[in-house]
C-alpha positions in Angstrom: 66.4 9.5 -9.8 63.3 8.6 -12.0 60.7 5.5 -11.3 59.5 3.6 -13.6 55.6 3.9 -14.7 54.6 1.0 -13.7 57.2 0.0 -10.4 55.1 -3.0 -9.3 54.6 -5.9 -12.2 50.8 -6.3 -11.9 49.9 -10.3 -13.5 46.4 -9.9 -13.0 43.9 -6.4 -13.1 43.0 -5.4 -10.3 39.2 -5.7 -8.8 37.6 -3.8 -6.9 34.9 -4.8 -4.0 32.4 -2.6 -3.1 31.6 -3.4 0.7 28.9 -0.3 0.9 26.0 -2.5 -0.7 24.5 -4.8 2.0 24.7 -8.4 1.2 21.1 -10.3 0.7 20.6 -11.3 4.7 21.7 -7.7 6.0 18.9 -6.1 3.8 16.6 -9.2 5.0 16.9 -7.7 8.6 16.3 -4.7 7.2 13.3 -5.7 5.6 12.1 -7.1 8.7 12.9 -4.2 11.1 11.0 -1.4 8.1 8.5 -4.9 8.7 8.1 -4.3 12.2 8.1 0.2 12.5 5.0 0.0 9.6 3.5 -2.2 12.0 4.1 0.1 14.7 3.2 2.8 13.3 -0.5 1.6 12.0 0.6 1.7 8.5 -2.1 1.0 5.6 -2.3 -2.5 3.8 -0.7 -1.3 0.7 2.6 -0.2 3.0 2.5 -4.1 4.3 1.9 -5.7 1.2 4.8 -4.0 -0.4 6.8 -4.8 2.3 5.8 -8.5 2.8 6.4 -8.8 -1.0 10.4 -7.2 -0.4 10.6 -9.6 2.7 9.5 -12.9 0.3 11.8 -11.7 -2.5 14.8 -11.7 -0.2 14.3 -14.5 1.5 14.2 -16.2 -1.8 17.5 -14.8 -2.4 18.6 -15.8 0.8 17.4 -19.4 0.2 18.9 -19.5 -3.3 22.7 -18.2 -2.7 22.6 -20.7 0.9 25.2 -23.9 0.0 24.6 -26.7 2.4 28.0 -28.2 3.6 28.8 -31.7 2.0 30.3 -34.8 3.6 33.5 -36.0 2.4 32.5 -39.5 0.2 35.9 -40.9 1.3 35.8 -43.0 4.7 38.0 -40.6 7.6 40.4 -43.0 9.0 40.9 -41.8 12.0 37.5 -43.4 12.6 38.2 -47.1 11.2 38.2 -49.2 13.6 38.7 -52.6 12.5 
């Protein structure tokens, strides 16, 4: 018995998500933590400013890709009460 080459109809290609890369506010804390061992460690002013800069950059980022949830402009009514 043979199978077809293509056994599945596929509508759409398929995508691929890499989940290795860390999203903007996990390399935030990371920025904070390398923020904190340079510190630590008695690192020179060049060290901090590079680091302060990568911590100002990402929060940016942070700021920028944050959505603010939005309130419905229709009444609810469940909470008319006339």
């Amino acid at each position: 018995m043979t199978t077809p080459a293509f056994p599945i109809p596929r509508p759409a290609p398929e995508q691929v998500l890499d989940l290795t890369d860390p999203n903007p506010l996990q390399a935030l804390a990371t920025a904070y933590a390398d923020r904190l061992a340079a510190i630590g460690s008695g690192a020179g002013s060049a060290e901090l400013d590079s680091n302060e800069q990568r911590i100002r950059d990402l929060e940016r980022t942070c700021r920028s890709t944050y959505v603010p949830a939005r309130r419905a402009t229709v009444p609810d009514p469940a909470l008319f009460l006339g």
